[in-house]
C-alpha positions in Angstrom: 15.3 -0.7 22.4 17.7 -0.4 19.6 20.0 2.4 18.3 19.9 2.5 14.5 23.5 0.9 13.2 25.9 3.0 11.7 26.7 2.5 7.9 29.4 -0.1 7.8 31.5 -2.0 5.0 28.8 -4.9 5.4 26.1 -2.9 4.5 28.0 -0.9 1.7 28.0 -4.9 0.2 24.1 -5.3 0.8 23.2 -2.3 -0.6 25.6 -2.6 -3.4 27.1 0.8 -2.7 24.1 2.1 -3.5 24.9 4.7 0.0 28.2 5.2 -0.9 28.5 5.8 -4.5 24.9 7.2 -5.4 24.5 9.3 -2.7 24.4 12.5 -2.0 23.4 12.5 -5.6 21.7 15.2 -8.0 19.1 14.0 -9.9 19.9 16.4 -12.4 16.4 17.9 -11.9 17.7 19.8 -8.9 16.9 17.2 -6.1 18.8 15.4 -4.2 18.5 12.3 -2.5 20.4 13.2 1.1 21.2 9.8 3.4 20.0 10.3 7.2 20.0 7.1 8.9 20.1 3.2 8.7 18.4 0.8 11.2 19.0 -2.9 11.4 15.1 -4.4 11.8 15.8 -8.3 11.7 16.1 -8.3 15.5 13.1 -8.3 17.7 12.4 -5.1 20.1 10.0 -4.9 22.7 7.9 -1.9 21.7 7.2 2.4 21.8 7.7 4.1 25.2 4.7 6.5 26.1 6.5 9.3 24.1 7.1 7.5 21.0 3.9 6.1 19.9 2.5 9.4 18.2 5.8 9.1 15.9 5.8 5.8 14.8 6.2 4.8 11.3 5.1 1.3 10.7 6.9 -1.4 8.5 6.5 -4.9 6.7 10.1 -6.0 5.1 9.7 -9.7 4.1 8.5 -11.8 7.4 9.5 -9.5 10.0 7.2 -6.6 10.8 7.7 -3.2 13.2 7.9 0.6 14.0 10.9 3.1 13.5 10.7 6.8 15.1 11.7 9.7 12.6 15.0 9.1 14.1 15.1 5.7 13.0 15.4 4.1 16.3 13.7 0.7 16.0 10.8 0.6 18.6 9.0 -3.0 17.9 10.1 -5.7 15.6 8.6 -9.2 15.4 8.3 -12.1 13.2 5.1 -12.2 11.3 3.2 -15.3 12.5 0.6 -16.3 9.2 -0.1 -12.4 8.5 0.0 -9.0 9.9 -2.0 -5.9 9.3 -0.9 -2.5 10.7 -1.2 1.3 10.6 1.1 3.9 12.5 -1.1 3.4 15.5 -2.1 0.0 15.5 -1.5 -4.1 14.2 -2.7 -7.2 14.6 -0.3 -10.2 13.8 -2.4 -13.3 13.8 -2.2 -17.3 13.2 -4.4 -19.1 10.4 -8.0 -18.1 11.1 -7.6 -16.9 14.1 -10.9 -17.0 16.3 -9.6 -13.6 18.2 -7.8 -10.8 17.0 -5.7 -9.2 19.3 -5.3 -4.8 18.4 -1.9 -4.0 19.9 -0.2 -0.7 19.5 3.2 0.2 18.6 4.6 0.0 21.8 3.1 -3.9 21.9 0.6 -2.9 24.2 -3.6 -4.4 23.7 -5.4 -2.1 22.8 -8.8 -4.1 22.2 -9.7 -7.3 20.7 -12.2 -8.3 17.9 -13.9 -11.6 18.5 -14.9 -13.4 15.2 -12.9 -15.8 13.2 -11.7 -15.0 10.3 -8.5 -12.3 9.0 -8.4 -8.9 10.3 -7.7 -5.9 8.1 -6.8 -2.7 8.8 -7.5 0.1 6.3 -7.0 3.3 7.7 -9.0 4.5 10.8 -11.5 1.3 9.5 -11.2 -2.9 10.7 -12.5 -5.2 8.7 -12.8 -9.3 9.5 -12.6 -11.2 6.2 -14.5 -14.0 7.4 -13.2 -17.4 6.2 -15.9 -18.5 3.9 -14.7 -16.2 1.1 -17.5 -13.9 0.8 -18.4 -12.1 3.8 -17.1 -9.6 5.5 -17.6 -6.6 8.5 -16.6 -3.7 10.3 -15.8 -3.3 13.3 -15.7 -0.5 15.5 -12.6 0.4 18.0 -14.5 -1.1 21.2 -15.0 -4.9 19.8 -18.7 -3.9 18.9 -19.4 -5.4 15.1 -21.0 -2.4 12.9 -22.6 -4.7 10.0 -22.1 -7.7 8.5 -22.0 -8.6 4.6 -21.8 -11.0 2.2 -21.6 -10.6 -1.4 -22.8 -13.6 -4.1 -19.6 -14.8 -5.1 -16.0 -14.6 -3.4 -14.4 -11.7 -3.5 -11.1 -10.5 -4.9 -10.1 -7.1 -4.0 -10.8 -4.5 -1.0 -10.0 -1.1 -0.2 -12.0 1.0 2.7 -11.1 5.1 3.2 -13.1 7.5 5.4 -16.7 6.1 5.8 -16.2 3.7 2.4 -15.7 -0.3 2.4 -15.1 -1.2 -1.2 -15.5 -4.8 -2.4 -14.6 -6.6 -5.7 -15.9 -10.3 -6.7 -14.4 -13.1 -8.7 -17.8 -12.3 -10.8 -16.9 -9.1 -11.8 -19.7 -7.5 -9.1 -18.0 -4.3 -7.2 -19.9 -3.4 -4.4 -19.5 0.3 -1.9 -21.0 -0.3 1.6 -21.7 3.1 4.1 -20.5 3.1 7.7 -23.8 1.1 8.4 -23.3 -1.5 5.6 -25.8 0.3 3.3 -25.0 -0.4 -0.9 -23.6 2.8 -2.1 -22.5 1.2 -5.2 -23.7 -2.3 -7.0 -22.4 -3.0 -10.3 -21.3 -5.7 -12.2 -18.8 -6.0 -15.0 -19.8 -7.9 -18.4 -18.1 -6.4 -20.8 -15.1 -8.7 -20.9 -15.0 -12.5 -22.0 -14.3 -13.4 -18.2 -15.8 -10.8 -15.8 -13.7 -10.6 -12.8 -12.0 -7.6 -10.9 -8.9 -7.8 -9.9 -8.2 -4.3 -8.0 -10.5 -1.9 -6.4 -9.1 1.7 -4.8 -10.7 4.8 -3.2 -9.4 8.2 -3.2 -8.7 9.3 0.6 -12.1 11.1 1.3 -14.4 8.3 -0.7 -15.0 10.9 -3.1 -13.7 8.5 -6.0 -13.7 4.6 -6.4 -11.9 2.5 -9.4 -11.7 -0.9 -10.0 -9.6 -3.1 -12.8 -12.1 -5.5 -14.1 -12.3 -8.4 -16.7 -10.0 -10.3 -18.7 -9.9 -10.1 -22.5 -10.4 -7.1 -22.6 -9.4 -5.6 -19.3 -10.8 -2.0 -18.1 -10.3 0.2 -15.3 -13.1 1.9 -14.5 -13.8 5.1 -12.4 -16.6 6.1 -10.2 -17.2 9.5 -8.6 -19.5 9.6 -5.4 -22.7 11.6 -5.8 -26.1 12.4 -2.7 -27.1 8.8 -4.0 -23.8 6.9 -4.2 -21.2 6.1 -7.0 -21.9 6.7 -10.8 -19.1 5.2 -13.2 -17.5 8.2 -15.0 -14.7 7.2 -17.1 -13.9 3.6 -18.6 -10.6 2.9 -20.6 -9.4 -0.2 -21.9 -5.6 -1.9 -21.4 -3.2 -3.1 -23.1 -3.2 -6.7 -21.9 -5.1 -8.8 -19.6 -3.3 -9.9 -16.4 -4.6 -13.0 -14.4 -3.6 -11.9 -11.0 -4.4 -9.6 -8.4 -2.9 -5.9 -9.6 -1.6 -3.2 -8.0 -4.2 -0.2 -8.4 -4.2 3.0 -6.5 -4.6 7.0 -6.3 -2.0 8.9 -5.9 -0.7 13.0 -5.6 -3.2 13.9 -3.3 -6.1 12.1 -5.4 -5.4 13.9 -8.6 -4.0 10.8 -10.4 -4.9 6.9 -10.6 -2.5 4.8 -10.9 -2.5 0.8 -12.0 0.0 -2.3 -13.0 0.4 -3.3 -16.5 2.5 -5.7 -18.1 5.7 -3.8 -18.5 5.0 -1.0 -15.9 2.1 1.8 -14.7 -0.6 3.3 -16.4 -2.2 6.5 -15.1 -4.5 9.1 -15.5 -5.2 12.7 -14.3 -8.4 13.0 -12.9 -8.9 16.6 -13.4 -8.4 16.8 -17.3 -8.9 12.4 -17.7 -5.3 12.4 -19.2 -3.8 9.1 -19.9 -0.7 8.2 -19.7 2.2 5.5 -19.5 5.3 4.8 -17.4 7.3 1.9 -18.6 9.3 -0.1 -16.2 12.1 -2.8 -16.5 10.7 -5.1 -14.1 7.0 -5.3 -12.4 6.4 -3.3 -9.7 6.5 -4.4 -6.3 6.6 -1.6 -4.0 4.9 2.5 -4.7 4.8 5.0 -3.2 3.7 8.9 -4.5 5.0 12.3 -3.0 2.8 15.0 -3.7 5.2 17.5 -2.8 7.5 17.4 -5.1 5.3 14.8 -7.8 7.5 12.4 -7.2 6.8 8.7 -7.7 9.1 6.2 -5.8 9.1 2.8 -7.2 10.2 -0.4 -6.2 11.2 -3.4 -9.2 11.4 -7.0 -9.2 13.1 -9.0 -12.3 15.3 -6.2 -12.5 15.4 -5.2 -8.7 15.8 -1.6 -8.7 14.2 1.8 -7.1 13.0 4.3 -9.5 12.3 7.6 -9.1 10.4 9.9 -11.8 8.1 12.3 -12.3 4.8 11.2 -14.3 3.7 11.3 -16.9 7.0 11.6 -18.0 8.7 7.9 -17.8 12.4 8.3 -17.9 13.6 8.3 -14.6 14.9 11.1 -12.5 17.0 8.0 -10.8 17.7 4.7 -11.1 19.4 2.6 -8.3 19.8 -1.3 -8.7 18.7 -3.0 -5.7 20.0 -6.4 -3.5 17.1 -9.6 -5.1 15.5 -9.3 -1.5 12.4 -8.4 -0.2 11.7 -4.6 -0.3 9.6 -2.3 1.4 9.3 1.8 0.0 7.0 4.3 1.7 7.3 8.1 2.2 6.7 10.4 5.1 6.4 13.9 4.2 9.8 14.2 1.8 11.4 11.4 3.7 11.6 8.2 1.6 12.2 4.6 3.7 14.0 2.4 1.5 14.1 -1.5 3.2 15.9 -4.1 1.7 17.8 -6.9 3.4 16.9 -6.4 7.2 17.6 -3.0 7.1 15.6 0.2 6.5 17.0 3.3 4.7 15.9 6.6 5.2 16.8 9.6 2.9 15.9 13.2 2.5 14.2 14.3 -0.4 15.2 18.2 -1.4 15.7 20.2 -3.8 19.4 21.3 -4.4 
């Protein structure tokens, strides 16, 4: 186990004095960005002890993968083999269509395994097995035992599962909702666009709401609510431009807003009143993360490698730091944000000054 490294002139350099220069820092909207620790990740570590699993925050920074305690004490690190998928509580770091996957928990102990070939995906308290034919998947519960099986006409292009909800999008524009049992909460199929396709596909936290990005020229994101008999589409809104690649779509602020990538930054909307909006970046976005506390949006930039923070739908930023051209990885807990960039994971309070 690893004690978190103290800030040194060598990482003043990586982070181009982000630490020392920008921070503390008001935002001149009465927050402050306060620095509380810095932990080196590129080395491995063997795992959690007993005590430290329940506080584990997970992390992917390029091809190395762990857990950090709210202390910032590293507790695993290992080199990603062809993938990982990981929660707080659990990963799975596999090889290229791996006939087993092994569940291990943050302090590297099994856990379980799930025996089907394919890649294993980890969604919240759900496991999916994308199977390697392209078009089937399942779920799978915690003791090995497969829940159901499914296979949609055409291969698919974007998931997302949350609470009882597996949501699956098709290179033929068909976006398909399957219960806990694999039962069709949701079949429709996109032909409103010249090629129908989607490209994203989200669910709010409790299932309640599912959107997808769909089509090119035009492109749409669409928005379902769940009803007794499954998911009805509610709101449709057409974008700017049509991008050919998979997009960044997701809900945000406690499932009030849904957020998606466009060209030169976010789009959004408020569910509550359907309010659109737009939050131009310089650079596309390669790292998100929302805090509902204080409506805060932390965002991560590539092109111009930067972190933003605002506050939608207003776009200017309440801080803009430029960033090392690395890999980076952003997530909040509570009003802690995790900055990682360059081997190293940042951790600063968020507060109001």
């Amino acid at each position: 186990m690893r004690h978190p490294k103290r800030t040194s002139g060598v990482l003043l350099l990586v982070l181009l004095a982000v630490y020392l220069l920008g921070f503390p820092r008001a935002t001149g909207q009465e927050l402050q960005l306060l620095p509380q620790w810095v932990s080196d990740v590129s080395n491995n570590a063997p795992g959690a002890g007993p005590q430290q699993r329940d506080s584990a925050i997970a992390f992917r920074l390029g091809d190395r993968f762990g857990y950090l305690d709210r202390d910032g004490i590293l507790l695993l690190s290992q080199a990603v083999l062809y993938d990982v998928t990981l929660t707080d509580r659990r990963f799975a770091n596999y090889s290229e269509v791996s006939q087993t996957a092994v569940v291990q928990d943050p302090a590297g102990s099994i856990i379980g395994t799930i025996d089907a070939e394919g890649y294993p995906l980890f969604l919240g308290e759900l496991s999916l097995m994308l199977h390697p034919d392209g078009v089937t998947v399942s779920q799978w519960r915690s003791d090995g035992a497969r829940l159901w099986r499914y296979s949609v006409p055409a291969a698919f292009s974007a998931i997302d599962a949350a609470a009882d909800v597996t949501l699956i999008g098709a290179i033929d524009g068909r976006l398909t909702a399957l219960d806990q049992s694999g039962g069709e909460l949701l079949q429709y199929r996109s032909r409103s666009g010249r090629l129908p396709v989607v490209t994203a596909a989200a669910l709010s936290s409790d299932a309640a709401l599912a959107a997808a990005v769909l089509d090119i020229d035009p492109q749409r994101v669409a928005l379902f609510e769940r009803s007794e008999t499954g998911y009805e589409l509610s709101t449709e809104l057409e974008l700017p431009d049509s991008l050919r690649r998979p997009l960044l779509l997701q809900f945000a602020f406690s499932d009030s807003t849904l957020l998606w990538e466009e060209r030169d930054g976010l789009g959004g909307l408020r569910i509550g009143s359907r309010r659109r909006f737009a939050l131009p970046l310089n650079g596309a976005v390669s790292g998100l993360a929302d805090i509902p506390e204080l409506e805060l949006l932390a965002i991560t930039t590539r092109d111009q490698d930067a972190l933003v923070l605002l506050h939608p739908p207003y776009s200017r930023p309440v801080i803009r730091l430029p960033l090392p051209d690395s890999e980076t990885f952003v997530r909040v807990d509570g009003q802690d944000l995790l900055l990682g960039v360059q081997g190293r994971v940042v951790s600063y309070r968020l507060e109001r000054g």
